[in-house]
C-alpha positions as CSV (number, residue, x, y, z in Angstrom):
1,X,-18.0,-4.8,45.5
2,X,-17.4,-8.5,46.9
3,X,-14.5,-7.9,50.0
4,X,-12.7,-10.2,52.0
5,X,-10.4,-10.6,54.8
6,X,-8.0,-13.1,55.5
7,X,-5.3,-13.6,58.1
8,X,-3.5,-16.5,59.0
9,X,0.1,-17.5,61.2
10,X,2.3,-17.9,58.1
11,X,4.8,-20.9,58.6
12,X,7.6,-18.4,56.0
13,X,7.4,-15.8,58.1
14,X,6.8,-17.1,61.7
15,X,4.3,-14.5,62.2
16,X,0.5,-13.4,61.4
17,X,-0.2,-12.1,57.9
18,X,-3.2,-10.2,56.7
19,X,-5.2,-9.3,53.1
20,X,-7.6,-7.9,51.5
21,X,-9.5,-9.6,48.7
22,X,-11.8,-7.4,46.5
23,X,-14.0,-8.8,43.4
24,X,-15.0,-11.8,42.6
25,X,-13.1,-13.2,39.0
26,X,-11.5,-12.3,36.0
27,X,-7.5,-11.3,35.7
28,X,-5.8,-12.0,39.9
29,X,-3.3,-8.8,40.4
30,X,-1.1,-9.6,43.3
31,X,-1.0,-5.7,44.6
32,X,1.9,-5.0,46.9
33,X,1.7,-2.0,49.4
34,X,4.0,1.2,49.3
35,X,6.5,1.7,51.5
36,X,6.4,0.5,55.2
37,X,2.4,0.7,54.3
38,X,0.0,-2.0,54.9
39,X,-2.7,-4.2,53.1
40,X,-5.6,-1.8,53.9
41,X,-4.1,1.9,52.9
42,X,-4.7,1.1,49.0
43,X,-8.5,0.8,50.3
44,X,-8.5,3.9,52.5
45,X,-6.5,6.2,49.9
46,X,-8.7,5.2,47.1
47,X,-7.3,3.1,45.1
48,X,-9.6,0.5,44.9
49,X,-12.5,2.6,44.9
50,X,-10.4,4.2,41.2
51,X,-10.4,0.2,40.1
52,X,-14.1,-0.4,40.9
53,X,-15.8,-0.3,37.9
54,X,-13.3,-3.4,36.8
55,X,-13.6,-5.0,39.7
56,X,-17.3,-5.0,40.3
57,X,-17.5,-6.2,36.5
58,X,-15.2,-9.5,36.9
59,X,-12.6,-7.5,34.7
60,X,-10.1,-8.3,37.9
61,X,-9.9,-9.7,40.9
62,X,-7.4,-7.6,43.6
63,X,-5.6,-9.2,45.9
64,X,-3.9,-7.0,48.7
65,X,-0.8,-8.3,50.6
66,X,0.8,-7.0,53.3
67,X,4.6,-6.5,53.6
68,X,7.3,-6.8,56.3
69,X,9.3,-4.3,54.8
70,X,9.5,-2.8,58.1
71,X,11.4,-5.9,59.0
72,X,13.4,-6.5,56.2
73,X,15.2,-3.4,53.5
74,X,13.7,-0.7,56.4
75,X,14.7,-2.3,59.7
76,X,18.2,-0.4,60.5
77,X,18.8,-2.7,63.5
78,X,20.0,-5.7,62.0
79,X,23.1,-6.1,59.4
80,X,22.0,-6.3,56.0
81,X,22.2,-10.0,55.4
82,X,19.4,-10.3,58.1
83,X,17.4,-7.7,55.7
84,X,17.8,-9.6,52.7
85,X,17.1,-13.1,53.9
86,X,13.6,-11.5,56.0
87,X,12.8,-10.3,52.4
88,X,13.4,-13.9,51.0
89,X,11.0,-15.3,53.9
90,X,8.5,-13.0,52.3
91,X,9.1,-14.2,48.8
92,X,8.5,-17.9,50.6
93,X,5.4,-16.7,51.5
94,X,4.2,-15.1,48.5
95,X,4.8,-18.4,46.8
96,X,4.3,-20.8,48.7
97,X,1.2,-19.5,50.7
98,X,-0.1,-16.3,49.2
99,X,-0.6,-18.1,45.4
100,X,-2.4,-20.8,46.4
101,X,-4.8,-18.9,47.9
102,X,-5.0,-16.9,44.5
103,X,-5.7,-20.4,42.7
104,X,-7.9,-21.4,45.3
105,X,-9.9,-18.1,44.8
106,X,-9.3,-17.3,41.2
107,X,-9.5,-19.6,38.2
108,X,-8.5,-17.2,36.0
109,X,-5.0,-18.9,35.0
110,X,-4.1,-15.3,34.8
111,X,-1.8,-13.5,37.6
112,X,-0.4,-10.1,37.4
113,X,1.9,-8.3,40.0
114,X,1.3,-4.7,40.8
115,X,2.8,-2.2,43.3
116,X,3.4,1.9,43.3
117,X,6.7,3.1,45.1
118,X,8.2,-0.3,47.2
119,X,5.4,-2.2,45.9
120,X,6.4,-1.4,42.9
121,X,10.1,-3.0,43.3
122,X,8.4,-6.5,44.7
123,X,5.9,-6.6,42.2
124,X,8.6,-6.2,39.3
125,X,11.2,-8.6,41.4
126,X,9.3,-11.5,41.7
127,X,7.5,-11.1,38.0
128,X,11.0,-11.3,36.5
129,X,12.2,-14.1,38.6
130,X,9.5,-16.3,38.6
131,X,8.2,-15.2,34.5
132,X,6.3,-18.5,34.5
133,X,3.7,-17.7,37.0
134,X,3.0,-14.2,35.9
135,X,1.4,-12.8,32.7
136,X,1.9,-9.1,33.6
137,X,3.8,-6.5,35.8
138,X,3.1,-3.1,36.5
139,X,5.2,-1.1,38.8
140,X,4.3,2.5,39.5
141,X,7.2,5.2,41.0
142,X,9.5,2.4,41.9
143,X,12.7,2.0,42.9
144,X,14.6,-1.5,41.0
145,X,17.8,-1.5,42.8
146,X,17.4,-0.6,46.4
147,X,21.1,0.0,46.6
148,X,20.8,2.8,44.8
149,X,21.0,6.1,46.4
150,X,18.7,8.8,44.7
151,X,17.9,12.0,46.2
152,X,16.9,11.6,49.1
153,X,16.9,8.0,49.4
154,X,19.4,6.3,51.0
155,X,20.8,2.4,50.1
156,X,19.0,0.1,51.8
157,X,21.6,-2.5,51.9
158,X,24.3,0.2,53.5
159,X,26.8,-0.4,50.9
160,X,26.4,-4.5,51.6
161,X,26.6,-6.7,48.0
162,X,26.1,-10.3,48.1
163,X,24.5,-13.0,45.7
164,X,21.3,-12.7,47.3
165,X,21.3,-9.3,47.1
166,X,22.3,-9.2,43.4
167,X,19.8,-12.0,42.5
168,X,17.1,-9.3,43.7
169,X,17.7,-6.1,42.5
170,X,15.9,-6.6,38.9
171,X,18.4,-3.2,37.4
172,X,21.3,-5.5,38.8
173,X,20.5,-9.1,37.3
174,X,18.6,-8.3,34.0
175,X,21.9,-7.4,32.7
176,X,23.2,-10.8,32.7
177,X,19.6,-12.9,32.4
178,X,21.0,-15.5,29.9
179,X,18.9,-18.0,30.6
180,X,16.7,-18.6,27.4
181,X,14.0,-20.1,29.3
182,X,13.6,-17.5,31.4
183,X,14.2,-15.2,28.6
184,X,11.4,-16.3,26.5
185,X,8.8,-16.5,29.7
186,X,9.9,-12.7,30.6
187,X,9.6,-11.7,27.0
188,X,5.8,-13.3,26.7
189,X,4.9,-10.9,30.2
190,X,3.7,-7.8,29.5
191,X,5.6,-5.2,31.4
192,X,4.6,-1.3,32.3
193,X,6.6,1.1,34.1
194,X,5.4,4.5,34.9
195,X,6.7,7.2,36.8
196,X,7.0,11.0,37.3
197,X,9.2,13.2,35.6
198,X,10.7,14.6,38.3
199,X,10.6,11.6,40.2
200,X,14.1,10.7,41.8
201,X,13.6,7.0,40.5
202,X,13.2,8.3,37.3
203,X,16.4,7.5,35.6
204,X,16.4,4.2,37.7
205,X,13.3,3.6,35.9
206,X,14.7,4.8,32.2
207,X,17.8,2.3,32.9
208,X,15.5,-0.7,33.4
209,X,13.4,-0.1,30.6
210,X,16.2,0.6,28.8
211,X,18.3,-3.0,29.9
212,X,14.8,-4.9,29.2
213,X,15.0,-3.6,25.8
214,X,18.0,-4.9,25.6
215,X,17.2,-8.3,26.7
216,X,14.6,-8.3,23.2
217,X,12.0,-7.8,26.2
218,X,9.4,-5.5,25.3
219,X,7.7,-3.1,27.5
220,X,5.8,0.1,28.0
221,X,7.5,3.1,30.0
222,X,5.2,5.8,31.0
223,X,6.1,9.7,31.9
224,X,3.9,11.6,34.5
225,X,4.1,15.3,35.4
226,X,5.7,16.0,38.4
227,X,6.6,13.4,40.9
228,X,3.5,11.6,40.6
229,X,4.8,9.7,43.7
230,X,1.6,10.2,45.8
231,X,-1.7,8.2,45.8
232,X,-3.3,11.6,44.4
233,X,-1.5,10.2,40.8
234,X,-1.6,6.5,41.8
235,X,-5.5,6.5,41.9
236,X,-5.1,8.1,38.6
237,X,-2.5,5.5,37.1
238,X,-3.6,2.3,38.5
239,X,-7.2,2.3,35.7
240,X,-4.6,2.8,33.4
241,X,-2.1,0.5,33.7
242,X,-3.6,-2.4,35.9
């Protein structure tokens, strides 16, 4: 299996970012990291190793970001409009400096975003607010509005609302996604969500699925038994769904 390693200062972000690449064609999945994880644990929990057959055969070509997550929804020091505009840097930097590389490496014409848990939320974020780039989402026990409290999970936002904040919680905004545009290039995606049963984003999960639906934009929801919110499911899922 072809592997590479990048890692450059990133001008968005002010700071050194790393990732992994692994194959060498077919369809580009932009694969976001779980929570407060990094660009290598998909590798070392096996999660590549469950993709290898598709990527060794040119079926995909996996592209591993980091995050700054730790800097951004996670980092309790700073007031929440510090937390959403870090996560905005980050969306600078997937766009402007992350894609290119994925044209530069991949001529495809075909990107997906992927994630499981917060990867999950970024991967299904950015597909729905830039539909034009993507061709596919697949977002694995995520959480779509981070100020939601499930569980054990608190809000990441501490009770904060502002435009920026609405404009990227996907269970907030698709509700009043009027743009027909947009519209149509979200409805030509294809879409999966999957997550346990007993999972506490699960009704987070049914209520997104349910507002695309709504929206005339088709998608698959998928049920798991238990939780499923451990790579122990996820390297089952991801041949699946990715």
């Amino acid at each position: 299996m072809k592997r590479e390693y990048h890692k450059w200062f990133s001008n968005s972000l002010q700071r050194d970012m790393e990732l992994l690449i692994f194959g060498h064609g077919g369809r580009a999945v932009l694969f976001f990291p779980t929570r407060m994880a990094r660009f290598y644990d998909y590798e070392n929990w096996g999660i590549i190793d469950a993709l290898k057959s598709g990527i060794e055969n040119g079926t995909f070509q996996i592209f591993c970001v980091d995050s700054v997550d730790g800097e951004s929804f996670y980092n309790d020091d700073v007031f929440p409009t510090v937390r959403i505009e870090r996560h905005l840097q980050y969306e600078k930097y997937i766009l402007e400096e992350v894609i290119p590389l994925i044209y530069l490496k991949n001529d495809s014409n075909y990107i997906e975003t992927a994630g499981c848990s917060m990867g999950a939320y970024h991967a299904i974020n950015l597909a729905m607010k830039y539909p034009k780039i993507f061709k596919k989402a697949v977002g694995i026990s995520g959480r779509y509005d981070l100020t939601d409290a499930p569980g054990n999970f608190k809000d990441l936002l501490n009770g904060f609302h502002n435009e920026k904040v609405y404009y990227n919680m996907p269970a907030q905004y698709i509700a009043n996604l009027n743009d027909s545009e947009q519209l149509d290039a979200v409805r030509q995606m294809h879409i999966i969500l999957a997550v346990g049963e007993t999972d506490p984003f699960l009704s987070n999960n049914q209520y997104l699925s349910s507002l695309l639906w709504q929206k005339g934009i088709g998608n698959e929801f998928h049920t798991w038994e238990s939780d499923a919110h451990k790579p122990y499911f996820w390297r089952k899922m991801v041949p699946l769904y990715i």
